[in-house]
SEFIZA-3560 file (N, C-alpha, C; in Angstrom, 3 decimals):
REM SEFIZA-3560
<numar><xx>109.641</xx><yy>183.185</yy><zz>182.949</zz><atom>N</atom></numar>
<numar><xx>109.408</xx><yy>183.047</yy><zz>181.517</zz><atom>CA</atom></numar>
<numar><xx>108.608</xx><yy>184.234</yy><zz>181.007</zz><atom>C</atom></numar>
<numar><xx>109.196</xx><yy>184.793</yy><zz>179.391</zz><atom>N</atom></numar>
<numar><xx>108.376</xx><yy>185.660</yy><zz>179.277</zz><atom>CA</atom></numar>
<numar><xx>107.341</xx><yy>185.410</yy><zz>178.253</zz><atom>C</atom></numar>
<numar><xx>106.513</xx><yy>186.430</yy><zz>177.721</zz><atom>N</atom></numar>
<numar><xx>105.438</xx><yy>185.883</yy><zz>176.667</zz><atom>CA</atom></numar>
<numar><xx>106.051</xx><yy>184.854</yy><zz>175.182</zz><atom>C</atom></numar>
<numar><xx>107.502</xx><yy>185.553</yy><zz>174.586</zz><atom>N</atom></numar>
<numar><xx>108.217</xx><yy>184.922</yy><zz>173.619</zz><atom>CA</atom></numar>
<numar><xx>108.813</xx><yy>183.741</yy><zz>173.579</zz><atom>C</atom></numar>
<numar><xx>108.797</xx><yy>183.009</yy><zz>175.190</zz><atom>N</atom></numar>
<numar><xx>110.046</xx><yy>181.924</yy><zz>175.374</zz><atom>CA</atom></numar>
<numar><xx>108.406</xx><yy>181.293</yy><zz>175.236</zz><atom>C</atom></numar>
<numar><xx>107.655</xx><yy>181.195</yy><zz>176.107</zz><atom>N</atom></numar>
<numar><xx>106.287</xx><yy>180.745</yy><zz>175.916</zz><atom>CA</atom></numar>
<numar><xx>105.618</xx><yy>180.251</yy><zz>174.645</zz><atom>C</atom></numar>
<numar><xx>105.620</xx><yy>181.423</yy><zz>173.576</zz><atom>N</atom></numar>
<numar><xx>105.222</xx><yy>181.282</yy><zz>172.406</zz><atom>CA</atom></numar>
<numar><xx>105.968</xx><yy>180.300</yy><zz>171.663</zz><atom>C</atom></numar>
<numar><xx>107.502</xx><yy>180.411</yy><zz>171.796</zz><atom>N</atom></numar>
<numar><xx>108.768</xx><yy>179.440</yy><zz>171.519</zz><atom>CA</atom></numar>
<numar><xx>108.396</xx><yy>178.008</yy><zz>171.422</zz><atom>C</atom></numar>
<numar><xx>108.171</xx><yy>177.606</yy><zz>173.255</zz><atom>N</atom></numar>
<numar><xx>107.914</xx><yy>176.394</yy><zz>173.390</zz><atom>CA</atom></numar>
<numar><xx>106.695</xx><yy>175.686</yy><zz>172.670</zz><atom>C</atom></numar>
<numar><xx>105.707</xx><yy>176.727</yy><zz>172.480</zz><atom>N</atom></numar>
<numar><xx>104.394</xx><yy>175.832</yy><zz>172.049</zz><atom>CA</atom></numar>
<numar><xx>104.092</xx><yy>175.952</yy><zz>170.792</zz><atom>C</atom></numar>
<numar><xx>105.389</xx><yy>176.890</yy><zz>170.189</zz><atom>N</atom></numar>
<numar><xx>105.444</xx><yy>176.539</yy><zz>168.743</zz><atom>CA</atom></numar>
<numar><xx>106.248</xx><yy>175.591</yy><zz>168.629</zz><atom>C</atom></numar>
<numar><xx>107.206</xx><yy>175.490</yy><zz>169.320</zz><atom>N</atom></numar>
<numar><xx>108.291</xx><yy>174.095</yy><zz>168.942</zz><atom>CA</atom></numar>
<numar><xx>107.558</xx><yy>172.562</yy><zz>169.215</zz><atom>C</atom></numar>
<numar><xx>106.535</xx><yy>172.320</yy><zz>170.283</zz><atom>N</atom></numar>
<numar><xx>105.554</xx><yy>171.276</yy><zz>170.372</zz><atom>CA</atom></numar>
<numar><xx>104.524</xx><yy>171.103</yy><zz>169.263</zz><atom>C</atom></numar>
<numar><xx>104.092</xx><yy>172.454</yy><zz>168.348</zz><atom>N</atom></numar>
<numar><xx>103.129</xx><yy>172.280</yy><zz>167.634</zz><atom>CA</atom></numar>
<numar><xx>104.595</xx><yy>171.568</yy><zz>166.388</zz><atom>C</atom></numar>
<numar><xx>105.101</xx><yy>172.038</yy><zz>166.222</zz><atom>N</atom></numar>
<numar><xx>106.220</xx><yy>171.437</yy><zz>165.317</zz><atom>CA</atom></numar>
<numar><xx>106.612</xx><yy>169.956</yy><zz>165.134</zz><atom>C</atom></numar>
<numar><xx>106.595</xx><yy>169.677</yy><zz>166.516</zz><atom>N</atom></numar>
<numar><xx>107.295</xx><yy>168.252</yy><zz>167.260</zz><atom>CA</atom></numar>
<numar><xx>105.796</xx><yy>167.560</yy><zz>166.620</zz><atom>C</atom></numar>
<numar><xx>104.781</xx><yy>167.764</yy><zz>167.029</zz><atom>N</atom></numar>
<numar><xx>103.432</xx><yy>166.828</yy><zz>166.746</zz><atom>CA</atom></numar>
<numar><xx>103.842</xx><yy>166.682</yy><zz>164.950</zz><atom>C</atom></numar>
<numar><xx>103.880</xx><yy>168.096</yy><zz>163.967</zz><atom>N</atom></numar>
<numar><xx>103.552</xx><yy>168.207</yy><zz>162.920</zz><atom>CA</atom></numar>
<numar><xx>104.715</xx><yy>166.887</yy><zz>162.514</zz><atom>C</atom></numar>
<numar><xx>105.844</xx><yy>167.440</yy><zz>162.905</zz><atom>N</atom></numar>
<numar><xx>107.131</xx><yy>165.590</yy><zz>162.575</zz><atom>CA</atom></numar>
<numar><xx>106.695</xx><yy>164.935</yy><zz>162.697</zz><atom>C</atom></numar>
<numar><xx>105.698</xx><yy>164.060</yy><zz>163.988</zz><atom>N</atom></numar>
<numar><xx>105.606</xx><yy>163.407</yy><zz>163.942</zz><atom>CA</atom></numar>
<numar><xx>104.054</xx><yy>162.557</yy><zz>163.307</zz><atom>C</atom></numar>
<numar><xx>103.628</xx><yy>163.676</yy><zz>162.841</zz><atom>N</atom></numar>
<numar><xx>102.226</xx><yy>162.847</yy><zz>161.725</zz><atom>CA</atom></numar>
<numar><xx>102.951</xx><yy>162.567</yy><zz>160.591</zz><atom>C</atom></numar>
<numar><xx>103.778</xx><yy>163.536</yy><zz>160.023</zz><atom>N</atom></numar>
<numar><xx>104.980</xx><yy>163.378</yy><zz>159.030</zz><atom>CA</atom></numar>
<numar><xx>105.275</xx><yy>162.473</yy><zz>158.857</zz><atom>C</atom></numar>
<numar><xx>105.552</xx><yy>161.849</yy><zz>159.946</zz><atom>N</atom></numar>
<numar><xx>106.927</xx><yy>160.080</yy><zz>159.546</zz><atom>CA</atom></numar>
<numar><xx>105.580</xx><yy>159.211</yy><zz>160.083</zz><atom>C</atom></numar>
<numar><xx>104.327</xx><yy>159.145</yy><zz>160.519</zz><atom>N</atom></numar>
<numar><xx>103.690</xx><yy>158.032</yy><zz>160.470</zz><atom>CA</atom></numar>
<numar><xx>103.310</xx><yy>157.978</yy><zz>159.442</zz><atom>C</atom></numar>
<numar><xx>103.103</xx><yy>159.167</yy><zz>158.623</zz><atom>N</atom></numar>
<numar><xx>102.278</xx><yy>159.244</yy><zz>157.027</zz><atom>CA</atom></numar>
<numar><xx>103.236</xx><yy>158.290</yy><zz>156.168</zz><atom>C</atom></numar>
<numar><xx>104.656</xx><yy>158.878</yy><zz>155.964</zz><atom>N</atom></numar>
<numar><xx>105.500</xx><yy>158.578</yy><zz>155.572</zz><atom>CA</atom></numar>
<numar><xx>105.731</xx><yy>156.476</yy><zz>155.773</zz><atom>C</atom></numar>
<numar><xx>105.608</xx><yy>156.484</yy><zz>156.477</zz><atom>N</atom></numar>
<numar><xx>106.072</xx><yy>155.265</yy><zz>157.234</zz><atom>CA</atom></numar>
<numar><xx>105.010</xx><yy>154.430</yy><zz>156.790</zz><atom>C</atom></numar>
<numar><xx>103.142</xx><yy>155.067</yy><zz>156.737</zz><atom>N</atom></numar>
<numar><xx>102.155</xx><yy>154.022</yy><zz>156.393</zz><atom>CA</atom></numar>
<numar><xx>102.410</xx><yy>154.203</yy><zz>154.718</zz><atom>C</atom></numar>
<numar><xx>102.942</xx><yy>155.226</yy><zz>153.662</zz><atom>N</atom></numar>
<numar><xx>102.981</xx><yy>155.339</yy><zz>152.720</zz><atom>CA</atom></numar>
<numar><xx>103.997</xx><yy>154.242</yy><zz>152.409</zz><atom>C</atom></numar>
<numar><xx>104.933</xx><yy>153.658</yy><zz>153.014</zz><atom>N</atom></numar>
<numar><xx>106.118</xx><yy>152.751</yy><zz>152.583</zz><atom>CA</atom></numar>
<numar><xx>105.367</xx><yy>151.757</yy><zz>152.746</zz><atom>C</atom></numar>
<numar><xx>104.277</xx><yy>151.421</yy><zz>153.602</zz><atom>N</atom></numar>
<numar><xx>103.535</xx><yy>149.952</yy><zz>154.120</zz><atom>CA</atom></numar>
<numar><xx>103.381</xx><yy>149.187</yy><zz>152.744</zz><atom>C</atom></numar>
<numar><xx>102.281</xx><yy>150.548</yy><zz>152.174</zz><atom>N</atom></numar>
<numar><xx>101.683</xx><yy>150.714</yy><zz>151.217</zz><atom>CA</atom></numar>
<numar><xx>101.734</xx><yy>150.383</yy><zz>149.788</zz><atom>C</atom></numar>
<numar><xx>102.905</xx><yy>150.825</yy><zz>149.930</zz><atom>N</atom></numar>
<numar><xx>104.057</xx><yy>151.276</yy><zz>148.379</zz><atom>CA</atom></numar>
<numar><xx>105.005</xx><yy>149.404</yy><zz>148.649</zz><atom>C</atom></numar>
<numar><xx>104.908</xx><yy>149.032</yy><zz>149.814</zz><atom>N</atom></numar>
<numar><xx>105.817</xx><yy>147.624</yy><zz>149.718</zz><atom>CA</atom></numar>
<numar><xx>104.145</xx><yy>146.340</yy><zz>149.462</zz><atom>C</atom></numar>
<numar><xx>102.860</xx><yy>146.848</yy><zz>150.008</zz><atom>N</atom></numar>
<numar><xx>102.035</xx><yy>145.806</yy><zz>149.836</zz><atom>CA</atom></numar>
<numar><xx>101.799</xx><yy>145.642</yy><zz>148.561</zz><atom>C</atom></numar>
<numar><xx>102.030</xx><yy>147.081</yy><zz>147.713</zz><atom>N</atom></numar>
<numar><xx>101.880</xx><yy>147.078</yy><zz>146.181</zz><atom>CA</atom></numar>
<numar><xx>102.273</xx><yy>145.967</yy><zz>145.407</zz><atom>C</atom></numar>
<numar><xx>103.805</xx><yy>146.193</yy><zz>145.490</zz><atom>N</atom></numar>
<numar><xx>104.701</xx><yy>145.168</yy><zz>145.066</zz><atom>CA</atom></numar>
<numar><xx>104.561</xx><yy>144.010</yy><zz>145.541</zz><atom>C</atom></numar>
<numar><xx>104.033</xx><yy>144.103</yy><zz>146.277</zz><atom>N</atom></numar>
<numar><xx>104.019</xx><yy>142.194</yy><zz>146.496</zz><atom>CA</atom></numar>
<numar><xx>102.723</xx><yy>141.419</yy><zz>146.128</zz><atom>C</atom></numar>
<numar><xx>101.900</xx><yy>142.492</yy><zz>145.562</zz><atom>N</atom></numar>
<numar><xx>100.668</xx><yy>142.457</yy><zz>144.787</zz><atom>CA</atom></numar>
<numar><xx>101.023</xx><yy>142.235</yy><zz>143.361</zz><atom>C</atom></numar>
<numar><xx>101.989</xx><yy>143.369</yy><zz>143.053</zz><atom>N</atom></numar>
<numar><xx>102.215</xx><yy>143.400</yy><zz>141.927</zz><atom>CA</atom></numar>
<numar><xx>102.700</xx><yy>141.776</yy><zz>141.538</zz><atom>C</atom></numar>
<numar><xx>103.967</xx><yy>141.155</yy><zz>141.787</zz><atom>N</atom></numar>
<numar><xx>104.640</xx><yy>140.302</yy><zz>142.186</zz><atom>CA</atom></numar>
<numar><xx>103.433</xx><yy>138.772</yy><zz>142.009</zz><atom>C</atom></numar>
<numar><xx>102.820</xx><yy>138.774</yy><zz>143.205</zz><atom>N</atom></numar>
<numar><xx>101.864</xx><yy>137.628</yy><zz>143.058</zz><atom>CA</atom></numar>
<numar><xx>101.310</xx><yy>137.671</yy><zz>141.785</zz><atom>C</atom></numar>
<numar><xx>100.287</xx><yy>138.780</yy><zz>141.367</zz><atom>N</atom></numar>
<numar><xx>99.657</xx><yy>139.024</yy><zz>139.842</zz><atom>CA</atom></numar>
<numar><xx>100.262</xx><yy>138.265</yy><zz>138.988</zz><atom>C</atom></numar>
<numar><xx>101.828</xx><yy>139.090</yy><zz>138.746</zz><atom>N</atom></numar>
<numar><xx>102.573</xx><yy>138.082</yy><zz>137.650</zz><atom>CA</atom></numar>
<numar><xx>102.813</xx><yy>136.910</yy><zz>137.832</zz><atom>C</atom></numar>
<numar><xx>103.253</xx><yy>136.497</yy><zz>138.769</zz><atom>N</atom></numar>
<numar><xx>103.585</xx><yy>134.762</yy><zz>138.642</zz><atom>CA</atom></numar>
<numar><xx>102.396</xx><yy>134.053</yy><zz>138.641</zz><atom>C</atom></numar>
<numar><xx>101.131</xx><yy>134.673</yy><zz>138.682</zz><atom>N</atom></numar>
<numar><xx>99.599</xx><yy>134.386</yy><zz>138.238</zz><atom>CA</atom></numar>
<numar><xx>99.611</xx><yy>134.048</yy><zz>136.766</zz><atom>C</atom></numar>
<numar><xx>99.562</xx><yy>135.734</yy><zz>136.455</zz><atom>N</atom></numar>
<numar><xx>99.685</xx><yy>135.655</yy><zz>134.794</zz><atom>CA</atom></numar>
<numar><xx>100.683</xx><yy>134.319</yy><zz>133.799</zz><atom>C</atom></numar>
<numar><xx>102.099</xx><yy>133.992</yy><zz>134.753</zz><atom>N</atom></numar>
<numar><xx>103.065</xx><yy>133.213</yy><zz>134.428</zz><atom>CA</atom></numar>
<numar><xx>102.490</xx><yy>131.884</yy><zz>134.401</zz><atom>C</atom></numar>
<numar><xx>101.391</xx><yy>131.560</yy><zz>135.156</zz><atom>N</atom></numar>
<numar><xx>101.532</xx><yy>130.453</yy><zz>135.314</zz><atom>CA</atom></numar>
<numar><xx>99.791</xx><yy>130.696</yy><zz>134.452</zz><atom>C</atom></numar>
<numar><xx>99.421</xx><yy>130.958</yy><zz>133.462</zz><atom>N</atom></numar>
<numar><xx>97.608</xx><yy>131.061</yy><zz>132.913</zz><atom>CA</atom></numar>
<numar><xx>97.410</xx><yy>129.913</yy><zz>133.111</zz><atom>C</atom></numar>
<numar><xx>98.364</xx><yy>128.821</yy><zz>132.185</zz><atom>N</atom></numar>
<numar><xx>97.618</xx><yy>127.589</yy><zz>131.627</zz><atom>CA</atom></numar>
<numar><xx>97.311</xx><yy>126.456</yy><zz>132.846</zz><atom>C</atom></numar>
<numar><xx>97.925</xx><yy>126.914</yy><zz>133.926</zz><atom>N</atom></numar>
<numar><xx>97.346</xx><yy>125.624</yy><zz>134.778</zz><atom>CA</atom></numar>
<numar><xx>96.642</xx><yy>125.780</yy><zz>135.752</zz><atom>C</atom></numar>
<numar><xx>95.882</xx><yy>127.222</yy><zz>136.255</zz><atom>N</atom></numar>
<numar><xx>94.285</xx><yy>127.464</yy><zz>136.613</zz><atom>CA</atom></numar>
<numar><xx>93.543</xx><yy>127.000</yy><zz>136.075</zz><atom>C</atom></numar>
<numar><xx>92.099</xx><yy>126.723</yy><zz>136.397</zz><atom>N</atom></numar>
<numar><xx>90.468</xx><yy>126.395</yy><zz>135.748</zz><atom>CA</atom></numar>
<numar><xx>90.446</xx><yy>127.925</yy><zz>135.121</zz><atom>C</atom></numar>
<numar><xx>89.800</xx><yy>127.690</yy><zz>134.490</zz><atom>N</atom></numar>
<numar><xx>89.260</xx><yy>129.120</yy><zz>133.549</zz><atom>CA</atom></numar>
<numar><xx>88.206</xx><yy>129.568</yy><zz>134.793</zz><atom>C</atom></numar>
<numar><xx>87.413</xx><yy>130.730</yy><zz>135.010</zz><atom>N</atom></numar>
<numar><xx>86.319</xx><yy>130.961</yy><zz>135.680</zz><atom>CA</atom></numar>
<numar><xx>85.364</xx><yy>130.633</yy><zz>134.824</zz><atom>C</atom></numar>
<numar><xx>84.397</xx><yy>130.289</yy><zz>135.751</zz><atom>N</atom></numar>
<numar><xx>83.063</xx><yy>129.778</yy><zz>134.854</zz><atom>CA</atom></numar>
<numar><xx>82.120</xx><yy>131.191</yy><zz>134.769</zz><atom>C</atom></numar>
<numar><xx>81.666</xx><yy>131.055</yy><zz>133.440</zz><atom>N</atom></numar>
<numar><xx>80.253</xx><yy>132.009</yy><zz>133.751</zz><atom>CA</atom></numar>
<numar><xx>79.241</xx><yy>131.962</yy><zz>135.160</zz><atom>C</atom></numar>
<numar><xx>79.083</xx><yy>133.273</yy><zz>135.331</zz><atom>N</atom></numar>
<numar><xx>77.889</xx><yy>133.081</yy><zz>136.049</zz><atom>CA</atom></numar>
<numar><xx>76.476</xx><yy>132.050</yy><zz>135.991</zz><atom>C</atom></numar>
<numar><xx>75.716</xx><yy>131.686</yy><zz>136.692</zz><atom>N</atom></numar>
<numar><xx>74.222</xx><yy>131.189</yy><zz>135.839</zz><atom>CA</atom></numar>
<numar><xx>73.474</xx><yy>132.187</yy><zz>135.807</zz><atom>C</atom></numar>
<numar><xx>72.852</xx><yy>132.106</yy><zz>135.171</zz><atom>N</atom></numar>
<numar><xx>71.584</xx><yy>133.290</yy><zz>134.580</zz><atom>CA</atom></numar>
<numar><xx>70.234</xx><yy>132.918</yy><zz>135.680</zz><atom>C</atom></numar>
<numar><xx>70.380</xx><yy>135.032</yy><zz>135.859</zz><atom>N</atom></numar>
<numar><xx>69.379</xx><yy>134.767</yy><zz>136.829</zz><atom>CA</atom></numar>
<numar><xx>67.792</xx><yy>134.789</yy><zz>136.934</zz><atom>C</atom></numar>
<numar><xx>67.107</xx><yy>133.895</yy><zz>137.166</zz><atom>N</atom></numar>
<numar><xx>65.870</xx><yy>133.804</yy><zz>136.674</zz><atom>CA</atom></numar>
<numar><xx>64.802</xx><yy>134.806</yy><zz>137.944</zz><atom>C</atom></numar>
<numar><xx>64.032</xx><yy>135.104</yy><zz>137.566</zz><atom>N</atom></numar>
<numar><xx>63.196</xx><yy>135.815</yy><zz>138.484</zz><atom>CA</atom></numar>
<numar><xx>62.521</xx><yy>134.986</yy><zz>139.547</zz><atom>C</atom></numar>
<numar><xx>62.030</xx><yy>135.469</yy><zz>140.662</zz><atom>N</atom></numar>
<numar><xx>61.072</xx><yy>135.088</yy><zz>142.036</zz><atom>CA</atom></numar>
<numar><xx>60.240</xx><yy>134.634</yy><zz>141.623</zz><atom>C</atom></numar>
<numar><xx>59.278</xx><yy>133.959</yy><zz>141.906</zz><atom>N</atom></numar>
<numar><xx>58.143</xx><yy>133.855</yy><zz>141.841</zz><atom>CA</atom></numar>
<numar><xx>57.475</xx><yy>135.106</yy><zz>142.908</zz><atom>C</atom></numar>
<numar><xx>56.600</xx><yy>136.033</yy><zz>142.980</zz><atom>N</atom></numar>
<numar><xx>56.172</xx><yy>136.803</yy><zz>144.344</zz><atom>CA</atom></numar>
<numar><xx>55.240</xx><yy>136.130</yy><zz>144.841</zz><atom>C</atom></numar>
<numar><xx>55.738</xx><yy>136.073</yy><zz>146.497</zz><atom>N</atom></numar>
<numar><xx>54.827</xx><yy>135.206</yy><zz>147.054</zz><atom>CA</atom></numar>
<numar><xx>53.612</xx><yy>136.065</yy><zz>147.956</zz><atom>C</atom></numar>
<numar><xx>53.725</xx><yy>137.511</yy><zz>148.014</zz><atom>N</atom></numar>
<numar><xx>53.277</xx><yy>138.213</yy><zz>148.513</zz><atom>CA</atom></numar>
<numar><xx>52.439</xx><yy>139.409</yy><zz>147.884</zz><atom>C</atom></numar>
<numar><xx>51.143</xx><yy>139.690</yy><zz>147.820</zz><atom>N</atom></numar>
<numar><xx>50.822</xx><yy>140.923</yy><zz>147.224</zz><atom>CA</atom></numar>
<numar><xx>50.143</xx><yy>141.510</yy><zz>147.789</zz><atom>C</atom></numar>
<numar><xx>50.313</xx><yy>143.206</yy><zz>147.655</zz><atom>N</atom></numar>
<numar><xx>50.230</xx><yy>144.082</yy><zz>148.611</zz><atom>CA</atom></numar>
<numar><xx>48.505</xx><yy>144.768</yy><zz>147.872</zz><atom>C</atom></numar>
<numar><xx>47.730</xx><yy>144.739</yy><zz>148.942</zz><atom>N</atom></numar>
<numar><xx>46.457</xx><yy>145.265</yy><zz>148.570</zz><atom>CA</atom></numar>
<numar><xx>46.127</xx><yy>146.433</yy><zz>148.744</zz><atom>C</atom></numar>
//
């Protein structure tokens, strides 16, 4: 083997890795892009259905500590 077939191969491996971050990117981007929609999806038949959830309640209002500790 000479220096060029050399250079060849371990550019064609640096290549082979670069494909293959490519299609996992690709592949977690479809995960992604399908969990959307089925987000999206639930939301609306949420929205579809307002009137027969509880409303959320207000928070209660928050009253302060008493301090039980003071620093001398």
């Amino acid at each position: 083997m000479n220096v060029e077939e050399v250079a060849r191969e371990e550019k064609l491996a640096e290549l082979e890795i670069v494909r293959q971050s490519l299609e996992d990117k690709n592949r977690r981007i479809w995960e992604l892009a399908k969990r959307v929609e089925l987000l999206e999806e639930l939301l609306n038949r949420l929205a579809a259905q307002q009137g027969r959830l509880p409303q959320p309640q207000p928070l209660p209002a928050i009253r302060e500590v008493p301090k039980r500790w003071a620093v001398r």
